[in-house]
C-alpha positions in Angstrom: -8.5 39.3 -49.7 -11.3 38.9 -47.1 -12.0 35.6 -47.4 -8.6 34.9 -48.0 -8.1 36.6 -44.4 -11.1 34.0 -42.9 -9.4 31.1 -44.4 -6.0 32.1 -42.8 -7.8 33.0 -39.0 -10.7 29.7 -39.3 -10.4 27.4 -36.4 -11.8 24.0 -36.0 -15.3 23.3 -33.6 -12.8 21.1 -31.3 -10.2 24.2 -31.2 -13.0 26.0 -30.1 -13.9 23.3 -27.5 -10.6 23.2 -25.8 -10.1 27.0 -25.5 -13.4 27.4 -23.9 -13.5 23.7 -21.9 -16.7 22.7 -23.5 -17.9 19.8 -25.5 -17.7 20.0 -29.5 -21.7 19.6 -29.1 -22.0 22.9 -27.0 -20.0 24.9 -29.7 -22.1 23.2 -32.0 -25.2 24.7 -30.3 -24.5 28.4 -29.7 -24.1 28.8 -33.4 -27.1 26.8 -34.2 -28.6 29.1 -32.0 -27.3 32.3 -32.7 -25.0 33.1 -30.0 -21.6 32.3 -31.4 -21.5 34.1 -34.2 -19.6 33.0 -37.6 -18.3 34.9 -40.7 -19.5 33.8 -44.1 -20.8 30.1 -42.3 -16.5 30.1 -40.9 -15.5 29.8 -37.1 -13.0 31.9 -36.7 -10.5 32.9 -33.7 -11.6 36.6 -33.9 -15.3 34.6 -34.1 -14.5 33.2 -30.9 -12.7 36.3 -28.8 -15.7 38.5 -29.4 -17.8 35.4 -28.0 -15.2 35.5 -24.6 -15.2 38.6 -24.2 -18.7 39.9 -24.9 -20.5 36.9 -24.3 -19.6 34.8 -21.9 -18.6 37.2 -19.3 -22.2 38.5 -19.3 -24.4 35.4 -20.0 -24.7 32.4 -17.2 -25.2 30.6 -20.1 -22.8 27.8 -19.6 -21.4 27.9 -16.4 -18.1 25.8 -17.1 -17.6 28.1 -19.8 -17.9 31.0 -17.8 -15.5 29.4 -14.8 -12.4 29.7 -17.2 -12.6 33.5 -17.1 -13.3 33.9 -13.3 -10.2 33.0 -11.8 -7.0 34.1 -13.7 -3.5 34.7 -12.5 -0.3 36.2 -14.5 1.4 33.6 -15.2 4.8 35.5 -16.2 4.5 37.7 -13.3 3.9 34.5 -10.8 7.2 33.0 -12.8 9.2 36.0 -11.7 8.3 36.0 -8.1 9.0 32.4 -7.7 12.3 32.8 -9.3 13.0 35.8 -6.6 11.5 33.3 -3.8 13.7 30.8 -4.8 17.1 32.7 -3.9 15.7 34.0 -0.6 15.6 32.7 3.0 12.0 30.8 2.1 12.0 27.2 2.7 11.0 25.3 -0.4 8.2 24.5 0.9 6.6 27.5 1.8 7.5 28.7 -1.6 5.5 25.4 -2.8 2.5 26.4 -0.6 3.1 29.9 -1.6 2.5 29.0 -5.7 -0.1 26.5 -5.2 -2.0 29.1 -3.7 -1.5 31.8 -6.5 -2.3 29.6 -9.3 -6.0 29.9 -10.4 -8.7 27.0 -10.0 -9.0 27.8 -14.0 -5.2 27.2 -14.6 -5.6 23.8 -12.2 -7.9 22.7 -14.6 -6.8 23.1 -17.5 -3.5 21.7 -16.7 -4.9 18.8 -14.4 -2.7 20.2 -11.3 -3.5 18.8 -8.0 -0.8 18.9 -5.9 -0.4 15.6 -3.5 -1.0 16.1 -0.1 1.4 15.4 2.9 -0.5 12.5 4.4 -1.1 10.9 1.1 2.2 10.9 -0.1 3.3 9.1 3.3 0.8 6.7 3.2 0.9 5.7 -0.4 4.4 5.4 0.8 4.8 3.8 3.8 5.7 0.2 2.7 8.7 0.8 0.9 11.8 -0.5 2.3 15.3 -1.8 1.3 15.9 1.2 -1.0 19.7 1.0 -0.7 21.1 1.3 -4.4 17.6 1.6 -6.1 16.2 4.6 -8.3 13.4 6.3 -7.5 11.4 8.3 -10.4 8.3 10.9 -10.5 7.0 11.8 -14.2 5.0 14.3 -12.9 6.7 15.8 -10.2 5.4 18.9 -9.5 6.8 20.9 -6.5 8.6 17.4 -5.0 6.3 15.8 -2.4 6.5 12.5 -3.8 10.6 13.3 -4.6 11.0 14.7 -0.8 9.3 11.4 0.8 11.5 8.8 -1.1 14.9 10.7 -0.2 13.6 10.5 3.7 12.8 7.0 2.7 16.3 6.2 2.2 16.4 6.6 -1.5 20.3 8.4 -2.4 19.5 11.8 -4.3 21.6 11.2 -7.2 19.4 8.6 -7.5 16.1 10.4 -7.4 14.5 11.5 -10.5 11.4 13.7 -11.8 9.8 15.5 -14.5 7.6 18.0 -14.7 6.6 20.8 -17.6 6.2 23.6 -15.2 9.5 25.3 -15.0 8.5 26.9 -11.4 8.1 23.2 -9.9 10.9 22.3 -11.4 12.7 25.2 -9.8 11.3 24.4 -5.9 11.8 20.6 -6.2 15.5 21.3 -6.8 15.5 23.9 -3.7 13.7 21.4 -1.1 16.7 18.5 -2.3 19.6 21.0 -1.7 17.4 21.9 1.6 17.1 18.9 2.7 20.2 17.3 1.9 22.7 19.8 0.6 22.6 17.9 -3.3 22.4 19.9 -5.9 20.1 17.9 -8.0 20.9 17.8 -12.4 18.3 14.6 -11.9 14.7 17.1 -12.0 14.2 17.7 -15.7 11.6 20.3 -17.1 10.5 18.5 -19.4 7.3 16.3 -21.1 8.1 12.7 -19.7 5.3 11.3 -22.5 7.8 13.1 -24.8 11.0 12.2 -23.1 11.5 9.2 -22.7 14.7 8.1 -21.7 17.3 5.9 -24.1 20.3 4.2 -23.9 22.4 7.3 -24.0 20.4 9.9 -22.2 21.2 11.1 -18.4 18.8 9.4 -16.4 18.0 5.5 -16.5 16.2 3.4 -18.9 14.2 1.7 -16.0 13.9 2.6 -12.4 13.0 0.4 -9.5 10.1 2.4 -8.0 7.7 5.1 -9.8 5.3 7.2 -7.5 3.2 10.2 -9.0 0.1 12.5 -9.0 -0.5 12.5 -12.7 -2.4 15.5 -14.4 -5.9 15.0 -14.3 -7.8 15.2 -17.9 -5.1 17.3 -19.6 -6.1 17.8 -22.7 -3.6 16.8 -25.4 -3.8 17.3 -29.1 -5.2 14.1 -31.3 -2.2 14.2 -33.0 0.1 13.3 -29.8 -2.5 11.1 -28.4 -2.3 8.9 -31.3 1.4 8.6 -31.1 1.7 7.8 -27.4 -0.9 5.3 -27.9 0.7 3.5 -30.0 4.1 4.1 -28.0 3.0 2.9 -25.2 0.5 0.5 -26.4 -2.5 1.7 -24.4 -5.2 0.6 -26.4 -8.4 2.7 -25.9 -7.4 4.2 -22.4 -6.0 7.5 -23.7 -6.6 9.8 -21.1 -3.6 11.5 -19.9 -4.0 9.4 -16.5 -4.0 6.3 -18.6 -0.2 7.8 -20.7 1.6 8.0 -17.9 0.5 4.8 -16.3 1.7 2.8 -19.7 4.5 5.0 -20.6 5.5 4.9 -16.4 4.8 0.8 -16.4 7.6 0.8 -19.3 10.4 2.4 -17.0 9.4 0.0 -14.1 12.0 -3.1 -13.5 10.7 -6.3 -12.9 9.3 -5.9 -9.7 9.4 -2.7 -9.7 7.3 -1.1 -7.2 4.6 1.4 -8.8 1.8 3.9 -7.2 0.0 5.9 -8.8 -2.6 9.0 -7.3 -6.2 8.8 -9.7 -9.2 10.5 -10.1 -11.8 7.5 -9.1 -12.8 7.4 -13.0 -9.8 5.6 -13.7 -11.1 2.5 -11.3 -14.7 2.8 -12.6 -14.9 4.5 -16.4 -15.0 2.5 -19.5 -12.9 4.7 -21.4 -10.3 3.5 -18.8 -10.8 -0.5 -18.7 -7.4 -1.6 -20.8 -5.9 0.1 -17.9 -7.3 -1.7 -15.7 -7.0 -4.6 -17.7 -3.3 -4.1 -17.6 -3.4 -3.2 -14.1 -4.4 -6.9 -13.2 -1.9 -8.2 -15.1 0.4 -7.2 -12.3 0.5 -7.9 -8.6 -1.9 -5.7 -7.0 -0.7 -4.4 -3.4 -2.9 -1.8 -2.3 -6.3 -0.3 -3.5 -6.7 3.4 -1.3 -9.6 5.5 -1.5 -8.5 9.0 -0.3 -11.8 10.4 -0.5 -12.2 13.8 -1.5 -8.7 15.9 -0.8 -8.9 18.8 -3.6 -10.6 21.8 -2.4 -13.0 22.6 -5.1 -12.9 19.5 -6.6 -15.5 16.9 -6.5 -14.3 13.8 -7.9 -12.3 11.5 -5.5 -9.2 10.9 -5.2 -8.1 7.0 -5.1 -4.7 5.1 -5.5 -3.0 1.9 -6.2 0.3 0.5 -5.4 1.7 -2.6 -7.6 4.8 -4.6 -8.2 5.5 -5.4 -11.6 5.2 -9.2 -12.3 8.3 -10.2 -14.5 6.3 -13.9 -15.2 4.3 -12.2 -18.3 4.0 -14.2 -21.1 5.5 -12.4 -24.3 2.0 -11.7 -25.4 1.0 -9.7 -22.9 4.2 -7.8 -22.9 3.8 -7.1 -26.7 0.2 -6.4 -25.8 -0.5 -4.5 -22.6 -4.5 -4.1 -22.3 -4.8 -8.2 -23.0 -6.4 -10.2 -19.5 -3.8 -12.7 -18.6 -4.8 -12.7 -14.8 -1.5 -14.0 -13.5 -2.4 -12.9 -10.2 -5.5 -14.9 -9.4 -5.1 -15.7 -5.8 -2.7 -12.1 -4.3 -4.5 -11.0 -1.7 -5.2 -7.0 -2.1 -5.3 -4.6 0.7 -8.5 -2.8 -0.3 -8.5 0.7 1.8 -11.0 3.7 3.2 -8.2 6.3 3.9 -8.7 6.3 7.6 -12.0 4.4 7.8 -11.7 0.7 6.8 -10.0 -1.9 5.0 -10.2 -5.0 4.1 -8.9 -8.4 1.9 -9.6 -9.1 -1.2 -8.6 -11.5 -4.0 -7.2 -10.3 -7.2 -8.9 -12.6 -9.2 -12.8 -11.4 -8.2 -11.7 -8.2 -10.0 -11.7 -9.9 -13.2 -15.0 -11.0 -13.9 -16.3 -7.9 -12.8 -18.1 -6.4 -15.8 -15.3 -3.9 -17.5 -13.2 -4.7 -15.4 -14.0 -2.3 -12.6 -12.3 -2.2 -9.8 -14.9 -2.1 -7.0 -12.9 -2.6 -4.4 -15.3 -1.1 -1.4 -16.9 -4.3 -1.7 -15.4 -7.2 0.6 -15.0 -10.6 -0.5 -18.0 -12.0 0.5 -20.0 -9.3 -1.8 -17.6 -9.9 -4.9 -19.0 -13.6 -4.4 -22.4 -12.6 -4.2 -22.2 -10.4 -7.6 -20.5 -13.5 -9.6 -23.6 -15.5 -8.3 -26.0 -13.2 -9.6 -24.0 -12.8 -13.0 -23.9 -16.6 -13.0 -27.6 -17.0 -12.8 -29.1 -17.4 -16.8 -29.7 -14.2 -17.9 -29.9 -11.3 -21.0 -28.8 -8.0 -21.0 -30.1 -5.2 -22.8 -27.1 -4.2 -25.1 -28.1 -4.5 -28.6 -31.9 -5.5 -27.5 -33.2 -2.2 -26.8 -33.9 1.0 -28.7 -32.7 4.2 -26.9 -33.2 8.0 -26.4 -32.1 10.8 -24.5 -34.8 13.1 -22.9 -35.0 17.0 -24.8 -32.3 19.4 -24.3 -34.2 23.1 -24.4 -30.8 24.8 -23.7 -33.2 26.9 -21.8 -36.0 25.5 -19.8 -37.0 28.9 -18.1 -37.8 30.1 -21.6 -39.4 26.9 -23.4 -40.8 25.5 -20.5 -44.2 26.7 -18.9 -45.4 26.0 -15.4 -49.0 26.7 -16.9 -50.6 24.8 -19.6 -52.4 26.7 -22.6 -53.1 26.3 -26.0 -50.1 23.9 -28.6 -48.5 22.8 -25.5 -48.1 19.4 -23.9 -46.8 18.2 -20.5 -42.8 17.8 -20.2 -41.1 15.6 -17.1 -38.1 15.6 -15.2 -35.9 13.1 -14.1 -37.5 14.1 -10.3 -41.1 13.1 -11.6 -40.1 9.6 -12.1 -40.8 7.3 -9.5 -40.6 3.7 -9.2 -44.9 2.9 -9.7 -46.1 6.3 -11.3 -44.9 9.1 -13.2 -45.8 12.6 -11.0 -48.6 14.6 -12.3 -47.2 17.2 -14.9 -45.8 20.7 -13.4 -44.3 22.0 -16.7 -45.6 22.5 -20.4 -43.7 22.3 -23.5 -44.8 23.2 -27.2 -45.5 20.5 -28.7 -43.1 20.6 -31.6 -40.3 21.1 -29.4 -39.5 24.4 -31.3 -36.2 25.7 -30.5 -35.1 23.1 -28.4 -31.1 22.5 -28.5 -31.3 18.5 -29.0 -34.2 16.4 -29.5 -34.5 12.5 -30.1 -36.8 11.2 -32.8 -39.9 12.3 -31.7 -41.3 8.5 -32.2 -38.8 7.6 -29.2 -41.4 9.9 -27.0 -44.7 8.6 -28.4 -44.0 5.2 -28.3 -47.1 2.7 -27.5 -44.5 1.6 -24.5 -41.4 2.9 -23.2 -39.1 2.8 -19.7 -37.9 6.1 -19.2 -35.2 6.4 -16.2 -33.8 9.1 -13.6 -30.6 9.9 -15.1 -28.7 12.1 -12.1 -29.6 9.5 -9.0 -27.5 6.6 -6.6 -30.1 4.5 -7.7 -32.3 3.1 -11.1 -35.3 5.0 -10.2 -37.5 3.8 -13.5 -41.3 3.8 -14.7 -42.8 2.4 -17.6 -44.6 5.0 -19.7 -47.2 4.1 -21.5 -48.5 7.7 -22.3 -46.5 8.6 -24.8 -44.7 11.3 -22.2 -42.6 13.8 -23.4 -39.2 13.8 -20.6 -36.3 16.6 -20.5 -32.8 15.3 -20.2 -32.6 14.8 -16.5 -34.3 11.6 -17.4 -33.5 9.2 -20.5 -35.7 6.0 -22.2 -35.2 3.4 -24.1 -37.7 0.8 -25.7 -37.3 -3.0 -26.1 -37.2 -4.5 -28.8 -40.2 -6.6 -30.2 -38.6 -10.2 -29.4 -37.5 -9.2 -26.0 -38.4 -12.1 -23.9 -40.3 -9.7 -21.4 -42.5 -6.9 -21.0 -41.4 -3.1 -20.5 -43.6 -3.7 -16.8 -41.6 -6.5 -16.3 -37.8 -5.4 -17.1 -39.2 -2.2 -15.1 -39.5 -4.3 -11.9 -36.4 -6.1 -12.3 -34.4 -2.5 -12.7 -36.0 -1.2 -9.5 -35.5 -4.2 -7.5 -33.4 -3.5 -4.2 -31.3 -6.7 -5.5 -30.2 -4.3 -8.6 -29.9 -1.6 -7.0 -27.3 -3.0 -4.7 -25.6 -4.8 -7.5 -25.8 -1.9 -9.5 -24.0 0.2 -7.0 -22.2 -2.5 -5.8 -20.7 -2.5 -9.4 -20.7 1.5 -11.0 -20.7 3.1 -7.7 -21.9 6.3 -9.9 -24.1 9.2 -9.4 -25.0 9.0 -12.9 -27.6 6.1 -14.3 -25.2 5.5 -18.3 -27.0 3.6 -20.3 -23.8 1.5 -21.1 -23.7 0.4 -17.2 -27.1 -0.6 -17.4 -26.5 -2.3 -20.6 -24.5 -4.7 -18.5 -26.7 -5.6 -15.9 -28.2 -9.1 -15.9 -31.5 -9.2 -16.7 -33.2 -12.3 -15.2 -35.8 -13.5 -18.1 -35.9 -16.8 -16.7 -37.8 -15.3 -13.3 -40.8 -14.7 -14.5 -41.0 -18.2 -16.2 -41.4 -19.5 -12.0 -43.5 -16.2 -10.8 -46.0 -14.7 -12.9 -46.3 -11.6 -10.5 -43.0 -9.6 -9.3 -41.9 -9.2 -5.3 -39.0 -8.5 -4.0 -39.3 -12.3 -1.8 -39.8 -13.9 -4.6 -37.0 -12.3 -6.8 -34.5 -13.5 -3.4 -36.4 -16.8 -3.4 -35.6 -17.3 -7.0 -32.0 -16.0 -6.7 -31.2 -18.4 -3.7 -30.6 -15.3 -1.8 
């Protein structure tokens, strides 16, 4: 009965993952090392509750984990103040400021809530016009900004709908319409617009003339459903909730439909977001807005386009939505810093931009100047190069020593790397990396030659290593392969050159140095055919720079 019990209450590593917000991999490591706890070799959810509760709130051992427990709020209690709220004398929108307030930082999170600022709204906004007769829609409507503008806009109410899974929104979006207007709006659904999608013979339209939203950020959602609305909305490999309700929101748009969308800055530079922006091109690119950084507590930026859907599409890139068709070559894009700058640039120098990324700081001028440097003959390292990640202690207070002594060996950090030496060692490792949480095959580390690389930095901060170094995970390696055309020196000067530095941030504009960015960079073998020594003069010299 026991083990029938354990069967009954086992959970999958990912389950675990997603109730704590960690990576499958950091599950993987407190049991390897002890700390979570299994019963006869199971995970299970009683497992994983003693880990919460008698764990986590007492370890700093994982800090993300820890943050899910350090904010809470009652959720059914905050339900039933906001329904008393809603039939007092508070404005909707105090009510909205009111709940966005009480919800915790750990709930925002989870659920990818950011609600849209005022100014943003307006000015992702402000060039809609001739609204008379046209349907407005926003999929993830939250307390109504986006709703609110378009009805000031113009936009009828009866003719304004959103969506939104959190019946509190749902319930102040309705109370700023009849506010604002008098209507008493059946058009605000609560209700899962990836799940909802409207047909023939529902209540709302089958296609509206202009889409606006904040979608959530990183929602998780079960493999099960992202396979489905995948396929649904033919999204290819973007299947970030971002990337859903940009497909499933481009299928509701009319021809020439107006759409704008509010993004994490991921979504412009990620990989695991490129046949979004693939399909993104495919369509007539208005504005580009970076917002900068409008979510208190929240570090990534916030960044926006506006589109109009181009009704010339062949049939095969409506069947299939992440394929290049570039229709747009020529449309001149308004390329924005909220408040700062802006610029012109042409749609088309976005797509021969490695993955597609949509680097749109850059003027047009600098766009030229990268497809120069790509057109130059050159390699690249994917598939030429062998590489490692630096050691993961899990706990580098413990396994790391600031004085040397007998069985151990120096250990580097990404900081110690510097562009023409490797800093003299300051900490001490064992030298069979005992107990360390993830370790690379320890050949990787004593290779005869190898370029290990800053991993945190703006810039490729590199050093070959010829020492047969040992380097933590705040700096990676790799090691070229035997026919490389050039030496581990030479592909080391290239790297650190300011030329790839600016292209390189001209490109990723990323505080992390990926090893699948650099994999893309042009490595110019042909160089050091003309100059047997490297400088920066004669790298621009060769370049015609």
């Amino acid at each position: 009965m026991r083990l029938m019990n354990y069967e009954l209450n086992r959970i999958s590593l990912k389950s675990a993952a997603e109730q704590l917000n960690v990576s499958v991999v950091s599950i993987h490591n407190w049991i390897k090392d002890g700390s979570l706890k299994t019963i006869d070799g199971c995970l299970t959810q009683e497992c994983l509750d003693y880990f919460k509760r008698d764990f986590l709130n007492k370890n700093k051992l994982s800090s993300r984990a820890n943050k899910q427990y350090k904010d809470i709020h009652n959720h059914n209690q905050l339900t039933e103040d906001i329904r008393v709220k809603i039939n007092s004398e508070l404005s909707g929108k105090e009510i909205s400021d009111d709940y966005e307030a009480s919800l915790s930082e750990s709930y925002k999170n989870k659920e990818g809530i950011y609600y849209t600022p005022q100014y943003i709204v307006e000015d992702m906004m402000s060039d809609i016009t001739d609204v008379e007769g046209k349907t407005f829609l926003d999929p993830c409507c939250g307390s109504g900004n986006f709703i609110i503008e378009a009805i000031k806009k113009g936009f009828a109410p009866e003719n304004v709908y959103g969506f939104d899974t959190d019946e509190n929104a749902v319930a102040i979006t309705k109370k700023r319409i009849k506010e604002l207007c008098g209507y008493e709006s059946d058009n605000i659904f609560c209700e899962d617009f990836l799940s909802q999608q409207p047909t023939a013979n529902s209540q709302q339209p089958t296609a509206f003339d202009c889409i606006f939203t904040n979608p959530p950020w990183g929602k998780k959602i079960n493999k099960k459903d992202r396979v489905e609305y995948s396929y649904l909305f033919n999204s290819g490999n973007s299947n970030d909730t971002s990337s859903l309700f940009y497909f499933a929101s481009l299928k509701m748009l009319k021809d020439d439909g107006i759409l704008g969308f509010l993004l994490p800055d991921s979504f412009f530079n990620i990989t695991s977001f490129e046949d979004a922006r693939k399909s993104l091109l495919n369509h007539k690119i208005k504005r580009l807005i970076d917002y900068g950084k409008p979510f208190k507590g929240l570090m990534t930026k916030a960044m926006a386009f506006v589109a109009t859907k181009d009704k010339s599409l062949k049939s095969k890139a409506e069947r299939d939505r992440t394929h290049l068709m570039c229709p747009n070559l020529n449309n001149r894009i308004s390329c924005e810093i909220y408040n700062v700058k802006k610029h012109l640039r042409s749609q088309g120098s976005f797509c021969d931009i490695p993955k597609h990324i949509m680097n749109f700081h850059i003027d047009e001028r600098e766009s030229e100047v990268i497809r120069k440097l790509f057109s130059k003959p050159h390699i690249t390292l994917k598939d030429n190069a062998t590489w490692a990640l630096g050691v993961i202690t899990g706990n580098n207070s413990k396994l790391c020593h600031k004085e040397n002594r007998g069985g151990l060996v120096p250990i580097f950090r990404g900081k110690d790397i510097f562009k023409d030496r490797i800093a003299e060692p300051s900490l001490f490792i064992n030298e069979n990396l005992d107990d360390c949480r993830q370790v690379a095959e320890i050949d990787c580390y004593k290779a005869k030659e190898k370029i290990v690389y800053r991993f945190i930095s703006n810039n490729i901060i590199c050093c070959c290593d010829t020492e047969q170094r040992y380097i933590l995970n705040s700096a990676n390696l790799f090691i070229l392969n035997d026919d490389f055309p050039l030496t581990h020196k030479q592909v080391a000067d290239l790297l650190n050159s300011d030329i790839m530095n600016w292209l390189f941030r001209s490109i990723f504009n990323t505080h992390k140095i990926l090893r699948s960015d650099l994999e893309l960079l042009p490595i110019w073998h042909e160089y050091f055919e003309s100059y047997e020594n490297f400088s920066e003069e004669s790298l621009r010299e060769y370049l015609y720079l």
